[in-house]
Residue frames as qw, qx, qy, qz and C-alpha x, y, z in Angstrom:
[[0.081, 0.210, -0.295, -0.929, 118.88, 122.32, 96.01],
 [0.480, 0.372, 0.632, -0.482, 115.24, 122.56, 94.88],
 [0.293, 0.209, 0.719, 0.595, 114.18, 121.33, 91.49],
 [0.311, 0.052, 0.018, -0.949, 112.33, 124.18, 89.49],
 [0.597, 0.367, 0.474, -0.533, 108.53, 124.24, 89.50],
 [0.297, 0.200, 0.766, 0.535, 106.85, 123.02, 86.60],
 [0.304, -0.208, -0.181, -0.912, 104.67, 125.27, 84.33],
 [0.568, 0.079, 0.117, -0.811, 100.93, 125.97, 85.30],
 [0.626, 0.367, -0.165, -0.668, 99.96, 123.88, 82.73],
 [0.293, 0.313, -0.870, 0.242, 101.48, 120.94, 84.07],
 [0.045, 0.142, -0.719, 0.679, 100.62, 121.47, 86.73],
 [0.537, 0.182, 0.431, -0.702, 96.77, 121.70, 85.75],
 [0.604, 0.268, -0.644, -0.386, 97.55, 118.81, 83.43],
 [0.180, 0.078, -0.895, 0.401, 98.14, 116.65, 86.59],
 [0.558, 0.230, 0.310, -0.735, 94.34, 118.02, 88.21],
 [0.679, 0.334, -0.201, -0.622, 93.05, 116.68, 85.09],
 [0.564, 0.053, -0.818, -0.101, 94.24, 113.43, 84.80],
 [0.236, 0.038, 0.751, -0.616, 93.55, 113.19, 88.71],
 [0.474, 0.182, 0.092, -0.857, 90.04, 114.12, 87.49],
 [0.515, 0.372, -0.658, -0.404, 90.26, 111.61, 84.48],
 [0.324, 0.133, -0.933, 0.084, 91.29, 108.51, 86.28],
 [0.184, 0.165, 0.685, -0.685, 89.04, 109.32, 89.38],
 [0.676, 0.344, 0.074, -0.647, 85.60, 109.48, 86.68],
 [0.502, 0.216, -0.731, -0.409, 86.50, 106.04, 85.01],
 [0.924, -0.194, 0.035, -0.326, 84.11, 102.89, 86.13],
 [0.922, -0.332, 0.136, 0.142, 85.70, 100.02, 87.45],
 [0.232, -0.923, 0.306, -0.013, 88.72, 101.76, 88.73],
 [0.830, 0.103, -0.478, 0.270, 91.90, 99.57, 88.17],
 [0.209, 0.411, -0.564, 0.685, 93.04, 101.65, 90.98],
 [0.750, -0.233, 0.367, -0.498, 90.04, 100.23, 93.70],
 [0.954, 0.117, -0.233, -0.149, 90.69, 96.90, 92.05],
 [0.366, 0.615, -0.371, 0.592, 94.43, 97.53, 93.48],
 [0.258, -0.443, 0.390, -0.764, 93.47, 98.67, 96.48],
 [0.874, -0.135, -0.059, -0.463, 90.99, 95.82, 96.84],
 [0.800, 0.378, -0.461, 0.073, 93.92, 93.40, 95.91],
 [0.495, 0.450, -0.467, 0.579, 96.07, 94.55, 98.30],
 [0.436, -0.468, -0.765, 0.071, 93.68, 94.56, 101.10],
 [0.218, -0.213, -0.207, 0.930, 93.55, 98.27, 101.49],
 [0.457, -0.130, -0.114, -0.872, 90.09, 98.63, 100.92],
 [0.383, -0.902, -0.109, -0.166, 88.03, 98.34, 103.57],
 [0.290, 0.533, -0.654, 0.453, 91.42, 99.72, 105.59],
 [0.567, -0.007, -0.820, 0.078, 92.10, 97.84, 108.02],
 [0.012, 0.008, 0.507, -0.862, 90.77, 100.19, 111.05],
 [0.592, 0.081, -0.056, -0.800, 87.57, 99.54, 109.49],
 [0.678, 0.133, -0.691, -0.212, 87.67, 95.99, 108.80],
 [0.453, -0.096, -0.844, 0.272, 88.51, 95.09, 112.12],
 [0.141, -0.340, -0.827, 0.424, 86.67, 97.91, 114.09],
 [0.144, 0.715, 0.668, -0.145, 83.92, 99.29, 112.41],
 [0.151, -0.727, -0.047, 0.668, 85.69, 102.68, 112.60],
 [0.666, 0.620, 0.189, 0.370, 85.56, 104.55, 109.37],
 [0.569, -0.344, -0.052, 0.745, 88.96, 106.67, 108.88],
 [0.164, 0.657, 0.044, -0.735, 89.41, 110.15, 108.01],
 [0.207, 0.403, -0.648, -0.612, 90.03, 108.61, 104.22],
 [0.310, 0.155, 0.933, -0.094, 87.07, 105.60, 104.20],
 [0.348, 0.834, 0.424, -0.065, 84.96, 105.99, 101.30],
 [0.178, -0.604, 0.187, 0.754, 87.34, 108.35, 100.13],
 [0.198, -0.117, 0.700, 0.676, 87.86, 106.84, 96.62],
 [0.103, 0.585, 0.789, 0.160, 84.14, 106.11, 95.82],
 [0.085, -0.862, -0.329, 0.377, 83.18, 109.87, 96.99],
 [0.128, -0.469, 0.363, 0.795, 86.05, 111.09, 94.48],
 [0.145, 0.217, 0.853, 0.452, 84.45, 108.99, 91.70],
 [0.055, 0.818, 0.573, 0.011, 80.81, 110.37, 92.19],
 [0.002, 0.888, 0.148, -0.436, 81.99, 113.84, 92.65],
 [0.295, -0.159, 0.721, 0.606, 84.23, 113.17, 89.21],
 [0.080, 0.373, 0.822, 0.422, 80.70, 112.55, 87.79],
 [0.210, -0.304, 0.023, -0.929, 79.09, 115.86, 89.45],
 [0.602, -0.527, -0.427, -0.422, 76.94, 114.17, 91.83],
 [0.139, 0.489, -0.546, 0.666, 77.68, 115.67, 95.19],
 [0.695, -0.395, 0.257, -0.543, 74.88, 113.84, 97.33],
 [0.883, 0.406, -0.225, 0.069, 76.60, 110.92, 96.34],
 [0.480, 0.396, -0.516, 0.589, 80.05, 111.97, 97.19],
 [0.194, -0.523, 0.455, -0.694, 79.17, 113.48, 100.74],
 [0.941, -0.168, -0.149, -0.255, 76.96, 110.00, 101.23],
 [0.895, -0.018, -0.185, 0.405, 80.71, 108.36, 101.09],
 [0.605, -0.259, -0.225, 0.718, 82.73, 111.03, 102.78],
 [0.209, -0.929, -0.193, 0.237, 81.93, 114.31, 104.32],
 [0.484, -0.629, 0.349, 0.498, 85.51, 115.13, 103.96],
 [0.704, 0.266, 0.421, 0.506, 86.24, 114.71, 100.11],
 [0.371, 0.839, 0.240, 0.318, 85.51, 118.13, 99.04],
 [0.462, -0.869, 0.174, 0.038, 88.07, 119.69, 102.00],
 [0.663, -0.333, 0.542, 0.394, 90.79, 117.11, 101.20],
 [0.709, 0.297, 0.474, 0.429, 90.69, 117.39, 97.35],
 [0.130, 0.956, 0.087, 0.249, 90.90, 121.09, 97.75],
 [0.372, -0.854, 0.343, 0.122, 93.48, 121.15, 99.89],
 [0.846, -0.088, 0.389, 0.353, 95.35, 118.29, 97.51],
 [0.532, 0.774, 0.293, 0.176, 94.69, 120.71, 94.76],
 [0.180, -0.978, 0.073, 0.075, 96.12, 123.42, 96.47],
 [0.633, -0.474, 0.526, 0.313, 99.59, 121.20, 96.73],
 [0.587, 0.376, 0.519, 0.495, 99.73, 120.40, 92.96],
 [0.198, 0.883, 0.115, 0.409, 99.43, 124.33, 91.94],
 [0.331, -0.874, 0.347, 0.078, 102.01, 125.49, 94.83],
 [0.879, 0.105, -0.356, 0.301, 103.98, 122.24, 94.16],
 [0.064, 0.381, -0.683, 0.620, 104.83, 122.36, 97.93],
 [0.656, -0.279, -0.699, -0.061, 103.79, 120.02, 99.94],
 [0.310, -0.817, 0.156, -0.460, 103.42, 121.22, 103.68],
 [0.556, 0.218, -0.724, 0.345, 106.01, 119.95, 106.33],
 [0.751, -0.653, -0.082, 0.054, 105.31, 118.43, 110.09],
 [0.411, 0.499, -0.328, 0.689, 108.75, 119.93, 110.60],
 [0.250, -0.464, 0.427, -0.735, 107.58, 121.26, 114.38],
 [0.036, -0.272, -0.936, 0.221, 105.95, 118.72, 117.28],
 [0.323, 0.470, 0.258, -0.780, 103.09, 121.54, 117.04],
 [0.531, 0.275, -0.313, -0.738, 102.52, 121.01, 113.66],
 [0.213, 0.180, -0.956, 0.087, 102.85, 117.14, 114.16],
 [0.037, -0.063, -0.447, 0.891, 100.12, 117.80, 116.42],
 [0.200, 0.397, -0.033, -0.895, 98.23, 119.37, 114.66],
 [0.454, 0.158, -0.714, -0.509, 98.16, 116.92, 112.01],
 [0.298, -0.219, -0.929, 0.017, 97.05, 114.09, 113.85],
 [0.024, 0.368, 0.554, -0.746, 94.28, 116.25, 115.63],
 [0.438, 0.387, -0.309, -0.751, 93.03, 117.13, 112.38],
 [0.252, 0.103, -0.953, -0.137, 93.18, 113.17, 112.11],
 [0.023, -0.146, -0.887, 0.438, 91.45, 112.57, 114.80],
 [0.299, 0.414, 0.130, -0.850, 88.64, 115.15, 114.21],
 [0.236, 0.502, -0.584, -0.593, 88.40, 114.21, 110.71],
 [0.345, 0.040, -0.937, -0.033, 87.86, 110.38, 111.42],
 [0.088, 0.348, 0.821, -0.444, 85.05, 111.41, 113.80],
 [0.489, 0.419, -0.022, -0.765, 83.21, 113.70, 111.51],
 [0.324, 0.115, -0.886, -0.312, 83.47, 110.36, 108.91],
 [0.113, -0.404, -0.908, -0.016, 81.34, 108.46, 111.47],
 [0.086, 0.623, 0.505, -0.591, 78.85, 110.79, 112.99],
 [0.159, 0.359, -0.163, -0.905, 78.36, 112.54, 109.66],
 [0.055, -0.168, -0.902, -0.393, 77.13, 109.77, 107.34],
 [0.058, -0.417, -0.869, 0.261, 73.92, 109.28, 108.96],
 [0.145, 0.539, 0.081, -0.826, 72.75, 112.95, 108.03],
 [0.236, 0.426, -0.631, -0.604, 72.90, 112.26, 104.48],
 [0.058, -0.068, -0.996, -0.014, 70.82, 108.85, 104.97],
 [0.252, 0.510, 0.472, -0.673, 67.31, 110.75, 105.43]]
């Protein structure tokens, strides 16, 4: 049985702290991440490769603080993914790999996703 939705306003209380935590300077959550040796991940650390989420956190932080050359500097991808998290917190439904198509799907979007990371940066470096 599914638990009911929470209100709106919950629901765009959650956005906001997101917002909140993501616009404070020295993150305890990168310090975390740092700790735990999940920043650089470890596909980067060992081969160069940034993933579809490298740079993520820094690129939320700057675009927390409205500076979007900044945010796209660390990840092309931030404004796609934090719309599409949004999107999950206001449905509160999370989408399911339930099919091998959608399964698929996802990790093709991975894949894609993790090559726009490297080959974009370098635009933004001019």
């Amino acid at each position: 049985m599914d638990s009911p939705k929470p209100s709106l306003g919950f629901r765009l209380l959650i956005l906001l702290a997101g917002w909140a935590v993501a616009w404070i300077d020295h993150n305890p959550l990168v310090w975390l991440l740092a700790k735990l040796g999940l920043s650089p991940s470890p596909l980067e650390r060992l081969f160069g490769i940034r993933g579809l989420f490298s740079g993520m956190t820094e690129a939320s932080h700057q675009l927390a603080r409205f500076d979007l050359d900044a945010s796209l500097r660390a990840n092309v991808l931030t404004i796609p993914v934090l719309i599409s998290a949004a999107i999950v917190v206001l449905r509160w439904q999370a989408p399911k790999l339930a099919t091998r198509r959608r399964e698929m799907a996802f990790f093709a979007i991975a894949i894609v996703g993790t090559l726009i990371n490297n080959l974009a940066p370098p635009m933004f470096d001019r």
